[in-house]
C-alpha positions in Angstrom: 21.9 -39.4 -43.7 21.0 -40.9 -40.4 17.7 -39.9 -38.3 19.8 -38.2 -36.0 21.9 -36.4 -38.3 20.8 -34.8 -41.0 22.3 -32.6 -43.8 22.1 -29.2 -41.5 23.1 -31.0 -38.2 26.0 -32.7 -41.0 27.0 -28.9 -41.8 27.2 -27.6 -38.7 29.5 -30.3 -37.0 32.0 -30.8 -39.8 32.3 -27.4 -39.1 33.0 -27.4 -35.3 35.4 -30.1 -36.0 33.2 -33.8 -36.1 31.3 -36.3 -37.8 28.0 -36.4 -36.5 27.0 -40.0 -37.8 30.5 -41.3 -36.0 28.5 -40.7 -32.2 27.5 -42.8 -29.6 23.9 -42.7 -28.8 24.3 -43.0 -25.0 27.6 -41.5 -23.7 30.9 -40.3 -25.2 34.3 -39.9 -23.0 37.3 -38.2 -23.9 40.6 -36.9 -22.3 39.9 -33.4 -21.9 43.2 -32.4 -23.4 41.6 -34.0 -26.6 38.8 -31.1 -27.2 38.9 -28.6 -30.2 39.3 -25.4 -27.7 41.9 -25.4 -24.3 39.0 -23.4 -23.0 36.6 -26.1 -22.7 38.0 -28.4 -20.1 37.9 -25.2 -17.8 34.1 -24.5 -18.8 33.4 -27.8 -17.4 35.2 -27.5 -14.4 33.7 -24.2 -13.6 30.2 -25.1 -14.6 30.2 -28.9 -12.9 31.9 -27.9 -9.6 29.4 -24.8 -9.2 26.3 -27.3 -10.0 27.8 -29.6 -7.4 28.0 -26.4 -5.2 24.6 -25.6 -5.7 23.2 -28.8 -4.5 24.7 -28.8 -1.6 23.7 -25.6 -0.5 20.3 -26.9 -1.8 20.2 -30.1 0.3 21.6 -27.5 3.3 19.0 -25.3 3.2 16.0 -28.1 2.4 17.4 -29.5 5.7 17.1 -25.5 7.9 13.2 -25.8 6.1 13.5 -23.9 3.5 12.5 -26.7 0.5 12.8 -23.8 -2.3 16.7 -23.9 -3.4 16.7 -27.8 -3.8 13.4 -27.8 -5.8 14.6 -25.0 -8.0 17.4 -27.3 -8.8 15.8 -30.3 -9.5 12.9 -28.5 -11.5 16.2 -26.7 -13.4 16.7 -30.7 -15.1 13.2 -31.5 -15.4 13.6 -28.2 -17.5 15.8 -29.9 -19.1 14.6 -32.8 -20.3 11.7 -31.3 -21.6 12.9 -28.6 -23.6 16.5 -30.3 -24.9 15.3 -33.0 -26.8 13.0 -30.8 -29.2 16.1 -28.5 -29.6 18.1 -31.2 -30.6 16.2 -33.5 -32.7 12.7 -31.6 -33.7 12.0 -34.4 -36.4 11.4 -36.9 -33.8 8.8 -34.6 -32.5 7.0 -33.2 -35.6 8.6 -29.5 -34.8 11.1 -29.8 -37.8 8.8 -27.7 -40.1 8.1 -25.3 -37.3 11.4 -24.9 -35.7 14.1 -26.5 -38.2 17.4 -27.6 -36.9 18.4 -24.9 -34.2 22.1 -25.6 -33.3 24.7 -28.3 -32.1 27.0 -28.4 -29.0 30.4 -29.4 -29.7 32.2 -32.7 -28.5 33.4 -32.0 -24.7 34.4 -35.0 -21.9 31.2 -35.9 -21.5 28.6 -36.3 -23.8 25.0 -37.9 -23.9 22.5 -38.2 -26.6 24.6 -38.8 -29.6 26.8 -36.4 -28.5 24.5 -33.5 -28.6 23.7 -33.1 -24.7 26.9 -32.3 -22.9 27.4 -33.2 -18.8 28.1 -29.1 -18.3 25.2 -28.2 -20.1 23.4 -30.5 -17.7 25.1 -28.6 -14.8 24.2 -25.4 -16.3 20.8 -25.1 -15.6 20.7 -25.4 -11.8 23.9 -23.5 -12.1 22.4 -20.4 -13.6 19.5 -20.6 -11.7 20.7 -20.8 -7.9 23.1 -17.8 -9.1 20.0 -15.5 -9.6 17.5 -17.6 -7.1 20.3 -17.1 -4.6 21.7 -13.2 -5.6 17.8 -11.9 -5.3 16.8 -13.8 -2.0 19.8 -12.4 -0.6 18.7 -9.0 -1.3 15.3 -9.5 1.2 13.4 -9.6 -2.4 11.2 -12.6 -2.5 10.5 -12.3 1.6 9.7 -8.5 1.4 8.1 -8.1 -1.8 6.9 -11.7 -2.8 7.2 -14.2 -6.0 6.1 -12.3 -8.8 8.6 -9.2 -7.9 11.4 -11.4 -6.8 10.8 -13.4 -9.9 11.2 -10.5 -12.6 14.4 -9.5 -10.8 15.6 -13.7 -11.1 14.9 -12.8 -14.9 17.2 -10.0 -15.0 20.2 -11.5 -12.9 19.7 -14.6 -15.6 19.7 -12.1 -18.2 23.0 -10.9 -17.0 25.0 -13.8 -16.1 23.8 -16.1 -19.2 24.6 -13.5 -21.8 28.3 -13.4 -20.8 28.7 -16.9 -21.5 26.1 -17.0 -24.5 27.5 -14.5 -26.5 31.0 -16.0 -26.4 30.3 -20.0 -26.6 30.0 -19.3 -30.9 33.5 -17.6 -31.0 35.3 -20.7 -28.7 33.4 -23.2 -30.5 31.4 -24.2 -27.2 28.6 -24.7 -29.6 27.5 -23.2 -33.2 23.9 -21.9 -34.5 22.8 -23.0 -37.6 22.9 -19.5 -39.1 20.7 -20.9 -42.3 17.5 -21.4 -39.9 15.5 -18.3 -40.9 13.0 -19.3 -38.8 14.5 -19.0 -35.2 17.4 -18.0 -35.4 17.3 -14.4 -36.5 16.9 -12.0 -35.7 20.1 -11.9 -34.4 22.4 -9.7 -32.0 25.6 -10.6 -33.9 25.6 -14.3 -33.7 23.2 -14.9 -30.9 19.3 -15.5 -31.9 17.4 -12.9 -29.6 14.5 -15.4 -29.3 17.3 -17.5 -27.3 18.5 -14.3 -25.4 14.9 -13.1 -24.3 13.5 -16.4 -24.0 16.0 -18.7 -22.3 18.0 -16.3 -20.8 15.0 -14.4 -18.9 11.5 -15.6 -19.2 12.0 -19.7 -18.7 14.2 -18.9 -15.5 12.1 -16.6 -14.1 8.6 -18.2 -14.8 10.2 -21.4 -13.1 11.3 -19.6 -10.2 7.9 -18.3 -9.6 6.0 -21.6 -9.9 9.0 -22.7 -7.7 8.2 -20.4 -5.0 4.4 -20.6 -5.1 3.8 -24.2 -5.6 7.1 -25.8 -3.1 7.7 -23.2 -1.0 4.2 -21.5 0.4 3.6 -23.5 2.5 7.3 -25.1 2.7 6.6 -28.7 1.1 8.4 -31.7 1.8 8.1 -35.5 0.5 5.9 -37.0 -2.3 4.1 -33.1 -2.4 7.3 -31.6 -2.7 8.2 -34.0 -5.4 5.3 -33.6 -7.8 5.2 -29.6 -7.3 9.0 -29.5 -8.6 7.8 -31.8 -11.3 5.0 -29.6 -12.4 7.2 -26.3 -11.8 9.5 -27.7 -15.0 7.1 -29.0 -16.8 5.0 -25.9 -16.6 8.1 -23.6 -17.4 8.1 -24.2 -21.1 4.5 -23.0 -22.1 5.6 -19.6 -20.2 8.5 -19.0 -22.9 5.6 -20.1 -25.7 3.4 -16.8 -24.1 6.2 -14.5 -24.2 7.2 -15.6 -27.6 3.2 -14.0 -29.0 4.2 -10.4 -29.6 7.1 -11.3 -31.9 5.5 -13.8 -33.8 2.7 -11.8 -35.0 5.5 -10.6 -36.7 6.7 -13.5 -38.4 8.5 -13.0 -41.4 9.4 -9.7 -40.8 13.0 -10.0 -39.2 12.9 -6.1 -38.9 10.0 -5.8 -36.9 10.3 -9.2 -34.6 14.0 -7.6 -33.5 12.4 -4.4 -32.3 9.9 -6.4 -30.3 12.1 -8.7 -28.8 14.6 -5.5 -28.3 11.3 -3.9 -26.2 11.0 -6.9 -24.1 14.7 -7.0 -23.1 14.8 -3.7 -22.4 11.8 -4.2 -20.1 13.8 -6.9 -18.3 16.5 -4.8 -17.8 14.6 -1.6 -16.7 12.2 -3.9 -14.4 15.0 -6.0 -13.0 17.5 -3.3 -12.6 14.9 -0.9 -10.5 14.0 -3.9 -8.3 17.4 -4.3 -7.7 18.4 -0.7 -6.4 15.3 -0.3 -5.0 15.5 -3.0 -2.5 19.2 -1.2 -1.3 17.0 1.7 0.5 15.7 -1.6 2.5 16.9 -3.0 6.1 15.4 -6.1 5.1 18.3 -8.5 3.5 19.2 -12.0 4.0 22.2 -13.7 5.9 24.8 -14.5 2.7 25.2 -18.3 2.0 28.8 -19.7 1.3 27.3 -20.5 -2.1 26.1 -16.6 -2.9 29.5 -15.3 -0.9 31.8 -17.2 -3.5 30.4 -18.8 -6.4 28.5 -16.1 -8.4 32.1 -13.5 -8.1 34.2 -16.7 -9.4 31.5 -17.3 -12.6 31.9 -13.8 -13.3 35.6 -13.9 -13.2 36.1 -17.4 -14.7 33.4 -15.7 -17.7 35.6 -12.5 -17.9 38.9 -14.9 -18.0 37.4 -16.8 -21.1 36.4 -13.4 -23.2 40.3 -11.8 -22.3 41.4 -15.2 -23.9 39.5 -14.7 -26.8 39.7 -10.8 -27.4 42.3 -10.4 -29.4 40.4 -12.6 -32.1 37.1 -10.5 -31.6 38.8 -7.6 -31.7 40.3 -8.5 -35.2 37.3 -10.3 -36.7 36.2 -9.4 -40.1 32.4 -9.0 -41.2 31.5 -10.4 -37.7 34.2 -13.8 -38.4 37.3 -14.5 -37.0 40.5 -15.7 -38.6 39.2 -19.1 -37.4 35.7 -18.9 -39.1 33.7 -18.6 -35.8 31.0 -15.8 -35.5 31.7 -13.4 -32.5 29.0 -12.4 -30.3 28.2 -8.7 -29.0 31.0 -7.3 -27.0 29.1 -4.5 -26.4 26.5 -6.7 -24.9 28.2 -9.1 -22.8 29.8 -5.7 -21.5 26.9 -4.0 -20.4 26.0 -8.0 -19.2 29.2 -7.4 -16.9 28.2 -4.7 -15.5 25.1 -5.2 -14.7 26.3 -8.6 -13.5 28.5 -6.2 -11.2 25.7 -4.4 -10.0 23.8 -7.3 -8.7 27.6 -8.6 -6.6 28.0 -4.9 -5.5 24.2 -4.9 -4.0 24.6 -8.5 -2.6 28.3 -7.6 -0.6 26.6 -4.3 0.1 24.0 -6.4 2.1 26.7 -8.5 3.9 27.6 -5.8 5.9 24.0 -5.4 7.4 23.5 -9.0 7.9 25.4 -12.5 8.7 26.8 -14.9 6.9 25.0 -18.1 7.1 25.9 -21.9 5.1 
C-alpha cells in the first residue's frame, strides 16, 4: 500500500469506481462524459459558475467599500487548505489514531491532490458561504443587529443549503464515508456523520463569518491589513469547530449519547437561526438585493432539488438504507425540512425586495 492510499482509502475507492494507487499527485483531467454519475458534470457546472459568481460580486462590492464579501471568500480557501489536507491524509499529520480515514471524493474533471481534492469542492466553500453571508446581510441583519447575531443566522442558512447537497452526494457517488470509522463518523443521520452536519455545515461557516466581519470589515480594511485579517479569519475558523465539538466528546464512546448532543446543538441552530430570521421581517431595515442574492441562491436550490428528483426513485426503493446500486441514501426527511427552511430564507429575502432596491 502506498502512503497516500492505504487499505481503507483502497476500500472505499474500488468501491466508488477507482484505483486509488493509479492517481496523479498534482492534477487529473477527464472528459466529463467519462465520470461514474451523468449528475456530476452538472454539479460542477453549478458549483464553479456560482463560485465565479461570487467573486465577482465580491470584487464589486470591495470596489463600493465594502471589503467584507471578498474577504469572506478568500478566507472560504484559506479554510480550505487548512482543514482538507488533515481530512484526506491524517497520517501525514499524526491524526490517523485520532481521526482515522474519514472519506474520499470520487474522480470528477478536475482533480488535485491525488485525486482527492476536486476543483468544485474548491468552489464550494466560497460558494456556500456568500449564499448565507449574502441571504442574511440582505435581511438588514448584520447592520441592525451586529456580527454575533448575523453570524448565528449565517450558521442556519449554511445549515440549510449544505444539507441538501450533503445528504445526497453518498447516494450519486459524489463522494462516500468510510462507514467502518467508528470514531467520527457515527453517529450518523442515515449516511451522513452528524459531527460533519453540525460542525461543517454550521459552526465553521458561521465562526468564519464573524471573525470575517469583526477583524476586515469594522473598520472596512483594505491592502496588506485586509490581507492578513482574511488570513487569520481562516486560520482561526478551525479551532472554533474543535470548541463546539467538547459537549459531544465527553461522550466518547457512547454513540447513543454523542447523537443526542449533537441532535441538541442542531436543533439550537435551527431554533436560533430560524427566529433571527422571522424576526428581522417585522424590520424596515433591509438591504438593496445584489444580482448575486436575486439569482444564484433560487438556482442552487433548484439545481439541488433537480439532483434529488433524479435520484428519488432509487431512495425511495432502497433496502436497509442501500440502493440497488450499493450507495447509502441520506435523510429525505432531512434534506426536506433543509428545503424548506432553505425556502424560508428566499421567501424573507424576495419579501425584502419589495421594500428596497436592487443593487449589483
Amino acid at each position: 500500500m502506498s502512503a497516500t492510499c492505504g487499505p481503507e482509502a483502497d476500500a472505499v475507492t474500488r468501491d466508488l469506481g477507482f484505483d486509488c494507487h493509479d492517481v496523479s499527485p498534482v492534477i487529473s483531467i477527464r472528459f466529463p462524459w467519462d465520470l461514474a454519475n451523468p449528475t456530476m458534470p452538472l454539479l460542477e457546472v453549478l458549483i464553479i459558475g456560482g463560485a465565479v459568481f461570487a467573486l465577482v460580486h465580491a470584487i464589486r462590492r470591495h470596489r463600493a467599500g465594502d471589503p467584507i464579501n471578498l474577504a469572506l471568500w478568500c478566507a472560504s480557501l484559506v479554510y480550505l487548505i487548512v482543514t482538507e489536507p488533515p481530512l484526506y491524509f491524517p497520517e501525514w499529520f499524526g491524526l490517523d489514531k485520532q481521526y482515522g480515514f474519514i472519506f474520499a471524493h470520487n474522480q470528477f474533471t478536475v482533480q488535485f491532490m491525488w485525486d482527492r481534492l476536486p476543483l468544485y469542492i474548491v468552489a464550494f466553500y466560497p460558494v456556500i458561504s456568500q449564499i448565507a453571508y449574502e441571504l442574511v446581510r440582505s435581511l438588514g441583519v448584520f447592520r441592525r443587529r451586529g456580527a454575533l447575531t448575523g453570524s448565528v443566522a449565517v450558521a442556519f442558512a449554511c445549515q440549510v443549503f449544505y444539507e441538501v447537497f450533503d445528504h445526497l452526494g453518498p447516494q450519486l457517488k459524489w463522494w462516500a464515508w468510510n462507514r467502518d470509522n467508528h470514531l467520527v463518523n457515527h453517529p450518523a443521520l442515515a449516511s451522513v456523520p452528524m459531527t460533519s452536519m453540525l460542525l461543517f455545515a454550521s459552526v465553521s461557516m458561521g465562526a468564519m463569518t464573524y471573525l470575517v466581519v469583526r477583524l476586515a470589515g469594522s473598520p472596512p480594511r483594505r491592502g496588506r491589513s485586509l490581507v492578513l485579517r482574511t488570513l487569520a479569519a481562516g486560520v482561526l475558523t478551525p479551532p472554533t469547530m474543535a470548541i463546539a465539538g467538547i459537549p459531544s466528546g465527553f461522550f466518547s464512546g457512547n454513540v447513543t449519547a454523542q447523537a443526542w448532543v449533537l441532535g441538541v446543538e442542531l436543533t439550537l441552530v435551527w431554533v436560533a437561526g430560524a427566529w433571527i430570521v422571522v424576526s428581522q421581517l417585522r424590520s424596515p431595515d433591509r438591504e438593496p438585493l445584489s444580482a448575486f442574492a436575486r439569482f444564484y441562491p433560487a438556482s442552487y436550490l433548484g439545481g439541488m432539488a433537480a439532483f434529488w428528483i433524479s435520484a428519488l426513485p432509487a431512495y425511495l426503493a432502497a433496502e436497509d438504507g442501500i440502493t440497488s446500486d450499493g450507495t447509502p441514501i441520506g435523510s429525505g426527511p432531512y434534506a426536506l425540512a433543509c428545503f424548506l427552511g432553505a425556502g424560508l430564507l428566499l421567501a424573507a429575502m424576495y419579501r425584502a425586495r419589495r421594500t428596497a432596491p436592487a443593487t449589483v
